[in-house]
C-alpha positions as CSV (number, residue, x, y, z in Angstrom):
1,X,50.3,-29.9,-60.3
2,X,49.5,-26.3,-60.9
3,X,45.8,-27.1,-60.4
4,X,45.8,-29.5,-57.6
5,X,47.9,-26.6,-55.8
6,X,45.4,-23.9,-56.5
7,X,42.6,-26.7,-55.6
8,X,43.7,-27.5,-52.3
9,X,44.4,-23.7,-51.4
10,X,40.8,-22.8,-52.0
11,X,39.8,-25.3,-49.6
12,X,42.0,-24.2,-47.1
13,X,40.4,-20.7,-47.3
14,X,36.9,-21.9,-47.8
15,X,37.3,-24.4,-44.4
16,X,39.2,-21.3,-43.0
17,X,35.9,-19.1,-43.5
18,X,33.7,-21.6,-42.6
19,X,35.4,-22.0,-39.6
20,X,35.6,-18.1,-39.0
21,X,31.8,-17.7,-40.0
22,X,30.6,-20.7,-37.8
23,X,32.9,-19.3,-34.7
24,X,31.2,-15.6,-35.1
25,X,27.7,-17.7,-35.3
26,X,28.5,-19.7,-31.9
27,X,30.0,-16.8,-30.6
28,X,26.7,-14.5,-31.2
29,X,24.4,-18.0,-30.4
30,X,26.3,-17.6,-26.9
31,X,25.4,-13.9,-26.8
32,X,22.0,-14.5,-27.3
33,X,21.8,-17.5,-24.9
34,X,23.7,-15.4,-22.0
35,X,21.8,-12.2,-22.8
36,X,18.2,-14.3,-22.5
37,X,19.4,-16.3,-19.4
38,X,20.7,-12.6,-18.3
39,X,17.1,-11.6,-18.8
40,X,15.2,-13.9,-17.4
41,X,17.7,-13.7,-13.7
42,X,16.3,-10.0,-13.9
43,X,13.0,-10.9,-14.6
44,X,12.8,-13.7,-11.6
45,X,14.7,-10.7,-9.6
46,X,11.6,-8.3,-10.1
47,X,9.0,-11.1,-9.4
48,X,10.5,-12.0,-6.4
49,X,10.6,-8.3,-5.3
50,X,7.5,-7.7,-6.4
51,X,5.7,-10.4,-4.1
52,X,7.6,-9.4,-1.2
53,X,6.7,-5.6,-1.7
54,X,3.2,-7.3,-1.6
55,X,2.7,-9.1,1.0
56,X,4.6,-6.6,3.6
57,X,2.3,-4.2,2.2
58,X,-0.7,-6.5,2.9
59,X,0.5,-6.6,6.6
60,X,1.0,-2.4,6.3
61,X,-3.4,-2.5,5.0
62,X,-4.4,-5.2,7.5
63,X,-2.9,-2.7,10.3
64,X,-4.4,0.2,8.9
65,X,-8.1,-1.6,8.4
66,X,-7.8,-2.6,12.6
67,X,-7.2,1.2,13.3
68,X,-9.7,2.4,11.4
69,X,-12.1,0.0,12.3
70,X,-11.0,1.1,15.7
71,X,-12.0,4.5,14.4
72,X,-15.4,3.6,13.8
73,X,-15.6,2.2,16.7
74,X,-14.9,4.9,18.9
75,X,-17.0,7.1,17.3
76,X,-20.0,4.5,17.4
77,X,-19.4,4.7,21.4
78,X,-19.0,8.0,21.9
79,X,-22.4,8.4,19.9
80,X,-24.2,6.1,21.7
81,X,-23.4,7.9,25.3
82,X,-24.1,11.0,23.6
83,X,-28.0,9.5,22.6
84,X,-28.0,7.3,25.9
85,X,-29.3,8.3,29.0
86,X,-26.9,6.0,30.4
87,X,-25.0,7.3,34.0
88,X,-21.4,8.8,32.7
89,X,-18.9,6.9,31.4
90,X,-15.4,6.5,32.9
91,X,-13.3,9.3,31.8
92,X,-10.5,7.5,30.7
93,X,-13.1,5.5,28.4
94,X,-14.6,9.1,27.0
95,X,-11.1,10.6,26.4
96,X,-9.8,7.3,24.0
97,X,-13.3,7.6,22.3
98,X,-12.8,11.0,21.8
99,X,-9.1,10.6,19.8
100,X,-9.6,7.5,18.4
101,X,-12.8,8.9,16.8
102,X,-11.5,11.5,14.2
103,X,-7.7,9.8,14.0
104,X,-7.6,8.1,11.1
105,X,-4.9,5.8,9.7
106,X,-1.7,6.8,7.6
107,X,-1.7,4.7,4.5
108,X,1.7,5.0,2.9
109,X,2.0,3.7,-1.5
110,X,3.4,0.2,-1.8
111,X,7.2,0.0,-2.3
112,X,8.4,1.6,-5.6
113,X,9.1,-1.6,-7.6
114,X,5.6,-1.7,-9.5
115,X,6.2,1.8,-10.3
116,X,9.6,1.6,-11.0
117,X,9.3,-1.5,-13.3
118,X,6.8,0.3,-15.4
119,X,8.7,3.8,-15.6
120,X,12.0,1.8,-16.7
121,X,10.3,0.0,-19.4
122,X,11.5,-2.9,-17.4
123,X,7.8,-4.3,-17.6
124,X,8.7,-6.3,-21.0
125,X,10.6,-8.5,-19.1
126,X,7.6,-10.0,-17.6
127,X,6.9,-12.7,-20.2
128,X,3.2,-13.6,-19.2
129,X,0.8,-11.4,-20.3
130,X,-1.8,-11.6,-18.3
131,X,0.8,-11.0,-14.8
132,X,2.2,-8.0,-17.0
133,X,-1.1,-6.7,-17.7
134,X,-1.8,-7.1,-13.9
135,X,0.8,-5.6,-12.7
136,X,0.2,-2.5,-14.5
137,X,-3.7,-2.4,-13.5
138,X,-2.7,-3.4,-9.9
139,X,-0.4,0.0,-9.9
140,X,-2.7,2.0,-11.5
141,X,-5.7,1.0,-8.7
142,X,-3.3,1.5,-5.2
143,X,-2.9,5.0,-6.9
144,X,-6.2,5.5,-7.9
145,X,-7.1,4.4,-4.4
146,X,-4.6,6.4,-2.6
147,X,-5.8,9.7,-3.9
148,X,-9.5,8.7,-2.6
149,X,-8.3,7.8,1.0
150,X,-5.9,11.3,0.8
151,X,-9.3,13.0,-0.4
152,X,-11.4,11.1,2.5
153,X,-8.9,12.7,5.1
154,X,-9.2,16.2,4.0
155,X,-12.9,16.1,3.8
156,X,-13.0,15.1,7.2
157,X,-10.7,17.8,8.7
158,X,-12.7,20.8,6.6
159,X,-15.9,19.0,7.9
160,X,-14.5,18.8,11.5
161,X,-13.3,22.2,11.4
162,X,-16.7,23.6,10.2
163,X,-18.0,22.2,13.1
164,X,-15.4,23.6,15.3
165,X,-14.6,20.5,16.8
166,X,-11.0,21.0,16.7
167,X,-11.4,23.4,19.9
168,X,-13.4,21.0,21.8
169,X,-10.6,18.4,21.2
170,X,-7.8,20.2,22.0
171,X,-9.4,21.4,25.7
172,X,-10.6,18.1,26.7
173,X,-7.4,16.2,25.6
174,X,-4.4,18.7,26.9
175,X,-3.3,16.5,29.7
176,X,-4.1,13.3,28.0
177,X,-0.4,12.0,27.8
178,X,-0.3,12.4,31.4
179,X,-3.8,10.3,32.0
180,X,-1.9,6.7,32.4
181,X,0.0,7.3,34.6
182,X,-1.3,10.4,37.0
183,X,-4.8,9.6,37.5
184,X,-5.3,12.6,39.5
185,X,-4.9,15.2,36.2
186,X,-8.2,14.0,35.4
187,X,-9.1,17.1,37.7
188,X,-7.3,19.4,35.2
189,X,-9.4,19.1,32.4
190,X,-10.9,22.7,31.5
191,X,-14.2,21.0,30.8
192,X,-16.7,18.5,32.8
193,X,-17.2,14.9,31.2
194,X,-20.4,15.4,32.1
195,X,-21.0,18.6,30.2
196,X,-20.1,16.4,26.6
197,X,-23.2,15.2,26.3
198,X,-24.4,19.4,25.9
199,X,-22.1,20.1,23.4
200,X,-23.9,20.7,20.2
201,X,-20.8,20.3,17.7
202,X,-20.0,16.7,19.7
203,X,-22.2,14.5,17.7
204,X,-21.9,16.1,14.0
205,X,-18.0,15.5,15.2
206,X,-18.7,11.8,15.8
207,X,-21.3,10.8,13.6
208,X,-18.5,12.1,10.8
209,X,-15.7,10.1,12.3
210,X,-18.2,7.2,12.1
211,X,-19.1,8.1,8.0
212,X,-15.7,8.5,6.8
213,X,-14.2,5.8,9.1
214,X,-16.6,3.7,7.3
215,X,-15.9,5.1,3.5
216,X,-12.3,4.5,4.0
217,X,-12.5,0.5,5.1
218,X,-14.2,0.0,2.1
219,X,-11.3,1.5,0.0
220,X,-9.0,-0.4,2.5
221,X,-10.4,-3.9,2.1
222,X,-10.7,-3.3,-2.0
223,X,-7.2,-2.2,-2.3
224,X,-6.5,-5.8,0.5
225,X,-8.0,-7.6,-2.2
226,X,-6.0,-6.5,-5.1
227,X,-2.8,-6.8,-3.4
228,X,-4.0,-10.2,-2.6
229,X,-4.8,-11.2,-6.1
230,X,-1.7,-10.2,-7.6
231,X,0.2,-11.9,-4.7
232,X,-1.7,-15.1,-6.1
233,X,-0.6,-14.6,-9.6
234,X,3.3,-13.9,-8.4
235,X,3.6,-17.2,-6.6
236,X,1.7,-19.1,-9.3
237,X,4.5,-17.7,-11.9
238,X,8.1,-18.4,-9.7
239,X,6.4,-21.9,-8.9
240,X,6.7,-22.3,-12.6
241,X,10.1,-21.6,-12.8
């Protein structure tokens, strides 16, 4: 009896351990389970972020490439009166030329969630290597090409004020918030329209706007493209999920 008695009391502590050990195992399986499925909700959180940071920053590039090709057009106008022997042009015409021409668009950085999802080491959640690899390259290049359109616009205001444009500018545009609706401070101007075509500084002025205008759609429609591309890869990757 003794040891049927002792028997059966091992068994009752080995089921009892089994059943502790395979409760902490379940319990830990769970853990895991929750903190992947945890994981993954973040990781569909930043993707879906990610492609709407894109494509309203698309919209942000396609509004700065119309003003600066606006840009470049003003300044292609302005040059051809200047070299045409053309009668004047109207002054309201000459006076948008002459703004548009050297006013260049403000390109702000892409919202902070590429940068941030790199600087938080958050960029492991992103399980396909090739979009994680992307992502990282795509961050890199809008601040690679940020710092060449920031260097564009300062090259352009030293070269303007070499040529003392700035001046010029200033005198022929005082009254020009005034222009649309009193058409008689056309009269005020401190300078003839029909002197502009003398000015010596003029055409260095426009024939700069025109360069850099030109310079800085380039870097607009690569940095369009990227965005684009990675926009591709984020919708490819939630339709998967």
């Amino acid at each position: 009896m003794s040891d049927a008695s002792s028997f059966q009391g091992w068994a009752r502590a080995l089921r009892e351990i089994v059943l502790i050990v395979s409760s902490i195992l379940i319990a830990f399986a769970l853990n895991t389970w929750w903190d992947a499925r945890a994981e993954d909700k973040r990781a569909e959180a930043y993707l879906e972020q990610l492609l709407a940071d894109a494509e309203s920053y698309e919209t942000h590039l396609r509004a700065s490439i119309r003003h600066d090709q606006r840009m470049r057009q003003c300044a292609e106008a302005m040059l051809h009166y200047i070299h045409s022997e053309e009668s004047a042009a109207p002054r309201d015409s000459l006076s948008t030329w002459l703004l548009c021409a050297t006013n260049f668009s403000d390109v702000r950085p892409i919202e902070g969630t590429f940068e941030s999802l790199i600087q938080t080491g958050d960029i492991g959640l992103i399980e396909n290597d090739s979009l994680r690899s992307r992502i990282v390259a795509t961050t890199g290049y809008m601040d690679h090409t940020l710092r060449k359109l920031n260097t564009t616009e300062a090259e352009l205001l030293a070269m303007l004020r070499d040529l003392q444009y700035e001046v010029d500018l200033h005198d022929l545009t005082a009254y020009l918030d005034e222009l649309p609706i009193d058409p008689p401070a056309y009269r005020r101007f401190p300078v003839a329209f029909e002197d502009l075509r003398e000015r010596k500084h003029l055409n260095g002025a426009m024939l700069t706007g025109y360069t850099f205008s030109s310079i800085r759609l380039i870097y607009l429609q690569r940095l369009l493209d990227e965005v684009q591309g990675i926009e591709r890869l984020l919708e490819a990757e939630l339709a998967q999920r």
